[in-house]
DSSP file (Angstrom, degrees, kcal/mol; ACC not computed):
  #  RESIDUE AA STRUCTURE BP1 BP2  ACC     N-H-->O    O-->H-N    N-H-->O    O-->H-N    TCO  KAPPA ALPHA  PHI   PSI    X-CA   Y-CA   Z-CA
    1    1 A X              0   0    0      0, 0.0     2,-0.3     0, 0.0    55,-0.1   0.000 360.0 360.0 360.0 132.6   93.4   92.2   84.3
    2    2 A X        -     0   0    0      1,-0.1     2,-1.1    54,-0.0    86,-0.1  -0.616 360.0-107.8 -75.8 116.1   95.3   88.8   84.6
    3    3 A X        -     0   0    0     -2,-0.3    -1,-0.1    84,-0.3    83,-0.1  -0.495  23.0-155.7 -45.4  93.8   92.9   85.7   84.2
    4    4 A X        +     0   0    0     -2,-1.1     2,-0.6    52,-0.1    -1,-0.2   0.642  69.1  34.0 -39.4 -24.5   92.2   83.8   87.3
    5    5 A X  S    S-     0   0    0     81,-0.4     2,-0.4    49,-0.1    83,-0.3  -0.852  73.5-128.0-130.4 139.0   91.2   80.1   86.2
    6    6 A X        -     0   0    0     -2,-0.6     2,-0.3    81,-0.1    17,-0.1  -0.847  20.2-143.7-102.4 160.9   92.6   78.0   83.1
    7    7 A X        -     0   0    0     -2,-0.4    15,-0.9    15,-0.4     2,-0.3  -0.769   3.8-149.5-124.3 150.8   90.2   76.6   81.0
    8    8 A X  E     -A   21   0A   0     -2,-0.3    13,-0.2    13,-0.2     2,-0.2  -0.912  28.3-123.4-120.2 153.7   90.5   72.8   79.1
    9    9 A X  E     -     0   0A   0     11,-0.6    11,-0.5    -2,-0.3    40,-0.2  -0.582  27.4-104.2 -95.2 157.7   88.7   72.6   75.7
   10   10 A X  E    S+     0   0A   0     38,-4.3     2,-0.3    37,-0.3    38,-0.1   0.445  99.4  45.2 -83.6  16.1   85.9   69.7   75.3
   11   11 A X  E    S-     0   0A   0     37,-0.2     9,-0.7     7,-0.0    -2,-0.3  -0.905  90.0-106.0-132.8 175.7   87.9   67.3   73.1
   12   12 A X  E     -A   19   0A   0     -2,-0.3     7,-0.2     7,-0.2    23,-0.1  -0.504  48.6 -83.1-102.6 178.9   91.5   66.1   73.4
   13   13 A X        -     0   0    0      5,-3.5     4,-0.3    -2,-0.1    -1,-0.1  -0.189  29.1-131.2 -80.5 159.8   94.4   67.3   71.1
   14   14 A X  S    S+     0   0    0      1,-0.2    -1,-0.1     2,-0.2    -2,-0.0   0.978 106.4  53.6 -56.8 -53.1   94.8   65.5   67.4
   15   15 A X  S    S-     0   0    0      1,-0.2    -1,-0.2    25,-0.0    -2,-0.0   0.878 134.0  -1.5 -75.8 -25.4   98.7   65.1   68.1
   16   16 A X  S    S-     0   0    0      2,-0.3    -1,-0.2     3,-0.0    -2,-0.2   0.662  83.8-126.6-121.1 -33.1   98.5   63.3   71.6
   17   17 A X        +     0   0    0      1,-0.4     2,-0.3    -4,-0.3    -3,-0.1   0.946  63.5 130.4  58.2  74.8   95.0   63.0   72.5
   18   18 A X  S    S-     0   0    0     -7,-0.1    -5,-3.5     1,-0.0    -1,-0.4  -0.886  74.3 -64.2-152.7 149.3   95.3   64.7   76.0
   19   19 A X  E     -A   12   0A   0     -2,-0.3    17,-1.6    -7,-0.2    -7,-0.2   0.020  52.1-135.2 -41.8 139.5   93.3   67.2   77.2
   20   20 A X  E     - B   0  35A   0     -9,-0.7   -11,-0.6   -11,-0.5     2,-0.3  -0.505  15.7-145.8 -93.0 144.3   93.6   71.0   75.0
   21   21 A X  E     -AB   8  34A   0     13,-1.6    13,-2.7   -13,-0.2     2,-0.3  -0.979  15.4-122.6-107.9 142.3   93.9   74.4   77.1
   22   22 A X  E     + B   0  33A   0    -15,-0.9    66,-0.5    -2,-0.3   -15,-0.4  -0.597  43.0 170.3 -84.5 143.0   92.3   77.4   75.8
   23   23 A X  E     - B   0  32A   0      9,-4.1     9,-1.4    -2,-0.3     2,-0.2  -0.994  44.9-112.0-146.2 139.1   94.7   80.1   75.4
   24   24 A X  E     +cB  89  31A   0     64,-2.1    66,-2.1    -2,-0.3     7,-0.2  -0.491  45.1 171.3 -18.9 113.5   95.3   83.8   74.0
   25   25 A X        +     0   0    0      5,-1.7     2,-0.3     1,-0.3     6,-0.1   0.490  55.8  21.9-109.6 -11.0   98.0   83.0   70.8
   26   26 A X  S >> S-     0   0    0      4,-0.3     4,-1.6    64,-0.0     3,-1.2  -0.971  86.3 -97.2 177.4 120.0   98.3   85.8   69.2
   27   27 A X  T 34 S+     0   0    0     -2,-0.3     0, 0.0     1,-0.2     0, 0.0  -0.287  98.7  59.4 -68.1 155.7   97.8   89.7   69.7
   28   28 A X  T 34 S-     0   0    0      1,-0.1    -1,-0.2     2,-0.0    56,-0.1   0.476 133.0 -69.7  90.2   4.4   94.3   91.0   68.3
   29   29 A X  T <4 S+     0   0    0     -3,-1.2     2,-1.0     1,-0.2    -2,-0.2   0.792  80.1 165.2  98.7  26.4   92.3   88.8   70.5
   30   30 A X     <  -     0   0    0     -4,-1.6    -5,-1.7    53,-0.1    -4,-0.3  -0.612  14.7-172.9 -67.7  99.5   93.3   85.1   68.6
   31   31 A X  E     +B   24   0A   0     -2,-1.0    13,-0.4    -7,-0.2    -7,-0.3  -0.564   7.3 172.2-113.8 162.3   92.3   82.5   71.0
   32   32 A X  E     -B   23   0A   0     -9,-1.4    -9,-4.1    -2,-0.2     2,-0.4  -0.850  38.9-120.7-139.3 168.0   93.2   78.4   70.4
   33   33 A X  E     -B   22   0A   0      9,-1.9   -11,-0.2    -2,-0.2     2,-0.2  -0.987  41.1-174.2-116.5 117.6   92.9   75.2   72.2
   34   34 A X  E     -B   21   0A   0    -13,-2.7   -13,-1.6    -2,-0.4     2,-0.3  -0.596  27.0 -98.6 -99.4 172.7   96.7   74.0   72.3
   35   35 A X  E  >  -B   20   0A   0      5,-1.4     4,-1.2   -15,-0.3   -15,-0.2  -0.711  18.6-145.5 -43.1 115.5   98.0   70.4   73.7
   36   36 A X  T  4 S+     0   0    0    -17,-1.6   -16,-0.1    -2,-0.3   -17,-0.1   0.474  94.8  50.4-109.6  32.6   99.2   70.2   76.9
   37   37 A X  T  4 S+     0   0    0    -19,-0.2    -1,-0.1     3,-0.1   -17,-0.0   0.900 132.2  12.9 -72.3 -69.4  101.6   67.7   76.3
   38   38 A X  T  4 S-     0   0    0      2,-0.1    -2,-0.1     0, 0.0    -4,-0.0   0.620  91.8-122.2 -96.8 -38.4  103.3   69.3   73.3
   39   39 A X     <  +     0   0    0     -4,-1.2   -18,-0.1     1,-0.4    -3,-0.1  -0.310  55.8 161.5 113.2 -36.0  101.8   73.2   73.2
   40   40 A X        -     0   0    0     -6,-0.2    -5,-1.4     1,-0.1    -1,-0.4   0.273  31.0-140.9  -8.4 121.9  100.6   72.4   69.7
   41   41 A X        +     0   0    0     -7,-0.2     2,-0.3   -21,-0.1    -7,-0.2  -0.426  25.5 171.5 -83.5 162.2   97.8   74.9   68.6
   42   42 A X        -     0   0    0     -2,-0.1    -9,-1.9    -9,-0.1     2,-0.1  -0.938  39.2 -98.9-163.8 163.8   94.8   73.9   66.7
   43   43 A X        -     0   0    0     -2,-0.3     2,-0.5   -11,-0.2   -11,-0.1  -0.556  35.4-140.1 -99.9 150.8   91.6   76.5   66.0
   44   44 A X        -     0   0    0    -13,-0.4     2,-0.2    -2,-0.1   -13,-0.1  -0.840  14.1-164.1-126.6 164.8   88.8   76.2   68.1
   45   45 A X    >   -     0   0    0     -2,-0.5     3,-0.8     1,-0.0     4,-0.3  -0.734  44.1 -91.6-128.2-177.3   85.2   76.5   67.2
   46   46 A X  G >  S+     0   0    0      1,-0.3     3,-2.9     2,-0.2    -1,-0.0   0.803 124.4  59.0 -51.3 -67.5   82.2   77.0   69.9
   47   47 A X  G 3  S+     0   0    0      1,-0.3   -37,-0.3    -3,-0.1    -1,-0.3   0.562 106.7  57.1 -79.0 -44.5   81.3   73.1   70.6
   48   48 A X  G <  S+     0   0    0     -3,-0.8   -38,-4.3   -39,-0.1    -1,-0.3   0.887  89.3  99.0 -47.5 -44.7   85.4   73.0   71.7
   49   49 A X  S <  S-     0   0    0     -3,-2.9   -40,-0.1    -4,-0.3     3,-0.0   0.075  87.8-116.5 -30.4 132.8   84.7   75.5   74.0
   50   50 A X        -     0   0    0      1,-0.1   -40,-0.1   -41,-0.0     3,-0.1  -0.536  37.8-115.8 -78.4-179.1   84.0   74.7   78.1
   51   51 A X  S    S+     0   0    0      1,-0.1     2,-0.3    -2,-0.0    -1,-0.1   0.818  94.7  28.8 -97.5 -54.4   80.0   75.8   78.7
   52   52 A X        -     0   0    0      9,-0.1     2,-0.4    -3,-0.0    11,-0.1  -0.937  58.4-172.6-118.3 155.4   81.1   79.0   81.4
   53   53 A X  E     -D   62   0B   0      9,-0.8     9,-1.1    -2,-0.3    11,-0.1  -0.983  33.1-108.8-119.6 128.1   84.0   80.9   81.5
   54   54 A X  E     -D   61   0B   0     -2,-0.4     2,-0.4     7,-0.2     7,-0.3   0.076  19.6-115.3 -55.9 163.9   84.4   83.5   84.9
   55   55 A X        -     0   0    0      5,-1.7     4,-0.5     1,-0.1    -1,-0.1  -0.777  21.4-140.9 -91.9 124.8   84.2   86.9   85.2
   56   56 A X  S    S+     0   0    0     -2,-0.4   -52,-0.1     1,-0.2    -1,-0.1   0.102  88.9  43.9-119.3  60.2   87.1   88.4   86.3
   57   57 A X  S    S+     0   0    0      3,-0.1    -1,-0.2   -56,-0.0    -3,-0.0   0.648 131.0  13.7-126.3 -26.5   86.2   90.8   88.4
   58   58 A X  S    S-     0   0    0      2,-0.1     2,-1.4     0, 0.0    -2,-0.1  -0.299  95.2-122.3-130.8  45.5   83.7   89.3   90.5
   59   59 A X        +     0   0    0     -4,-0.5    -5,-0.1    -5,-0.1     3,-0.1   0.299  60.4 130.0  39.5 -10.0   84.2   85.5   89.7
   60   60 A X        -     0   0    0     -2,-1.4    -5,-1.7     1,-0.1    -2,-0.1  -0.178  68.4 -87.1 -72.2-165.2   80.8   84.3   88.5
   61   61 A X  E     -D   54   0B   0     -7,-0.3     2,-0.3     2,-0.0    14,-0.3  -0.327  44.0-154.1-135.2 133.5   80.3   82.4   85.6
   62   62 A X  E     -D   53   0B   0     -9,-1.1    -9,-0.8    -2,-0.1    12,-0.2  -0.896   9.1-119.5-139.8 168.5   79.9   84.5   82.8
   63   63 A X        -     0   0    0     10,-2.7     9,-0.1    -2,-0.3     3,-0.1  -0.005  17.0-118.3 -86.7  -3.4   77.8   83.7   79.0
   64   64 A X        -     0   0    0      1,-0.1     8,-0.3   -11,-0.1     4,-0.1   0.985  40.9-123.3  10.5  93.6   78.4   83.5   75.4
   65   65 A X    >   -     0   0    0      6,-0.5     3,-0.5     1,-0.1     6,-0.2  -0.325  41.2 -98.4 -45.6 127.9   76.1   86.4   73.9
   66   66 A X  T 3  S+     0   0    0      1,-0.2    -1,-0.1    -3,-0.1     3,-0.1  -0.236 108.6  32.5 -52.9 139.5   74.0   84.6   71.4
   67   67 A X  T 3  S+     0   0    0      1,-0.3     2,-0.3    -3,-0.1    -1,-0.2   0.794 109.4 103.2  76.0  32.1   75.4   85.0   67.4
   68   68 A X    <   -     0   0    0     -3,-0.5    -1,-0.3    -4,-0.1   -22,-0.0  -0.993  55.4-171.1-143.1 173.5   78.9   85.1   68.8
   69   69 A X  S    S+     0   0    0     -2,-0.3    -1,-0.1    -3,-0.1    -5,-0.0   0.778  86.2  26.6-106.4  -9.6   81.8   83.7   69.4
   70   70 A X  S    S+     0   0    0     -6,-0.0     2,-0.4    13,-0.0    14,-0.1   0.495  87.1  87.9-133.2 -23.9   83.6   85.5   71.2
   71   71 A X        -     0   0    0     -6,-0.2    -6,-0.5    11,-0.2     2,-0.3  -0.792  46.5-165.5 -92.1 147.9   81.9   87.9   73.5
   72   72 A X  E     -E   81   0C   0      9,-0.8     9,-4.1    -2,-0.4     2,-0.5  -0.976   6.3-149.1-128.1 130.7   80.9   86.9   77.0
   73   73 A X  E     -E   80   0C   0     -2,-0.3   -10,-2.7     7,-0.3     2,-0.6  -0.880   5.7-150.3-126.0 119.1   78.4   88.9   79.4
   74   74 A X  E  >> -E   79   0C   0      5,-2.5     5,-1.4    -2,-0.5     4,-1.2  -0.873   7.8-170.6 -84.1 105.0   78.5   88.9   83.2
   75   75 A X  T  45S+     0   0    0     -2,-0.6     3,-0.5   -14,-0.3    -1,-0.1   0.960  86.3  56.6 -55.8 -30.2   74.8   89.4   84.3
   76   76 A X  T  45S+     0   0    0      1,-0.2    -1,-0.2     2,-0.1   -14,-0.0   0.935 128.6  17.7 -63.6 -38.1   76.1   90.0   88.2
   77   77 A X  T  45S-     0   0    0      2,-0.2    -1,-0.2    -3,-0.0    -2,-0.2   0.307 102.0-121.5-115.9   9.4   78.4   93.1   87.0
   78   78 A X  T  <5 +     0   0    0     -4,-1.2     2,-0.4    -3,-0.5    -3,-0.2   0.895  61.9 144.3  52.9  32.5   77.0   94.2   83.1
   79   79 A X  E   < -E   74   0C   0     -5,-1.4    -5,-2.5     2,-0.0     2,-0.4  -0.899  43.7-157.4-104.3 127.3   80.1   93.5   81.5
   80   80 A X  E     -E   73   0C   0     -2,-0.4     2,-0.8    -7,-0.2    -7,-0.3  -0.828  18.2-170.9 -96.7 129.6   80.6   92.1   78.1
   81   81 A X  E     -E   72   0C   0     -9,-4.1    -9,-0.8    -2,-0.4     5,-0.1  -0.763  21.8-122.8-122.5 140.5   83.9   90.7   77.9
   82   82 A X        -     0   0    0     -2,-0.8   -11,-0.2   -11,-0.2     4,-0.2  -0.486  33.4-118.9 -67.2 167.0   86.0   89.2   74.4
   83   83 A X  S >> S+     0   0    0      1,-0.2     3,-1.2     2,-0.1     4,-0.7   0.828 111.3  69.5 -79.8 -31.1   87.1   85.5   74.9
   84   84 A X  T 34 S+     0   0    0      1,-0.3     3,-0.5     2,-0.2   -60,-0.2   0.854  91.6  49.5 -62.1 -57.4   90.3   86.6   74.6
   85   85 A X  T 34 S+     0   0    0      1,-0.2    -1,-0.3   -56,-0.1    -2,-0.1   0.770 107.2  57.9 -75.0  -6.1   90.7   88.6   77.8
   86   86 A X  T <4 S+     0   0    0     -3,-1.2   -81,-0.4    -4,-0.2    -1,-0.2   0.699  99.4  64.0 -73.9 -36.4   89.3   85.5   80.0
   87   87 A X  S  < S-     0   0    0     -4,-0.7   -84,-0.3    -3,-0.5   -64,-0.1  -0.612  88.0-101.9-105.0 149.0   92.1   82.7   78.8
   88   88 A X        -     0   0    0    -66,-0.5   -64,-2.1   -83,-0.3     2,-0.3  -0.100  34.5-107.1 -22.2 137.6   95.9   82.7   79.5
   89   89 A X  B >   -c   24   0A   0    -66,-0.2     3,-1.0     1,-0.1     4,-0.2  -0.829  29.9-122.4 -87.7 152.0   98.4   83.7   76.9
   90   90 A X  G >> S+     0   0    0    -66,-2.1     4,-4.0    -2,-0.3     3,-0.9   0.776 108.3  72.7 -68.4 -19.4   99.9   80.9   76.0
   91   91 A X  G 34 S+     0   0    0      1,-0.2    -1,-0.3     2,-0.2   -66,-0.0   0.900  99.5  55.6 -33.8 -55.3  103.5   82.5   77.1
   92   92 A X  G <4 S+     0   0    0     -3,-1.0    -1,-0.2     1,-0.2    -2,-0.2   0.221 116.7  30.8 -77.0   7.8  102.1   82.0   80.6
   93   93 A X  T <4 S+     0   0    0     -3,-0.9     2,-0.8    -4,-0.2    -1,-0.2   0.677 126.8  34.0-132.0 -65.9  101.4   78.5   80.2
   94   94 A X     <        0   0    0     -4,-4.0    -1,-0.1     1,-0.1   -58,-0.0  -0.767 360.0 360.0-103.7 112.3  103.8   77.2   77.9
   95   95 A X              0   0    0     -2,-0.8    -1,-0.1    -3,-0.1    -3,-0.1   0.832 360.0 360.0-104.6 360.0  107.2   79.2   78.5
């Protein structure tokens, strides 16, 4: 399933200082916040992270399961989803 929304990380990038997108980089579920000036990657820990990311099957706003980084729970549908399958690849973004 394709991700509906892009997501911006909560600080800007090192090399420009303009807003980061979170993106799929890498097969095996590698997520970053790149530049979106330059595409430049940089690793992102939680506090980079926006607060909800959607569901994408039924659009709400979906959770960070506590002690992770990377799973995300829709209460409206029970689904736990990796961060991975939420974001763009960055192909789609930067081509």
């Amino acid at each position: 399933m394709k991700p509906k929304h892009v997501y911006y990380g909560n600080f800007p990038s090192p090399c420009h200082g303009v807003p980061t997108v979170i993106v799929k980089s890498k097969n095996g579920g590698y997520v970053t916040q790149n530049c979106t000036q330059c595409g430049d990657a940089d690793h992102v820990d939680i506090p980079a992270l926006p607060l909800y990311f959607h569901c994408p099957v039924c659009d709400t706003p979906v959770e960070r399961v506590k002690r992770t980084k990377s799973v995300y729970e829709c209460r409206h549908c029970k689904i736990k989803w990796e961060l991975h399958t939420l974001v763009p690849e960055w192909s789609s973004l930067f081509p």
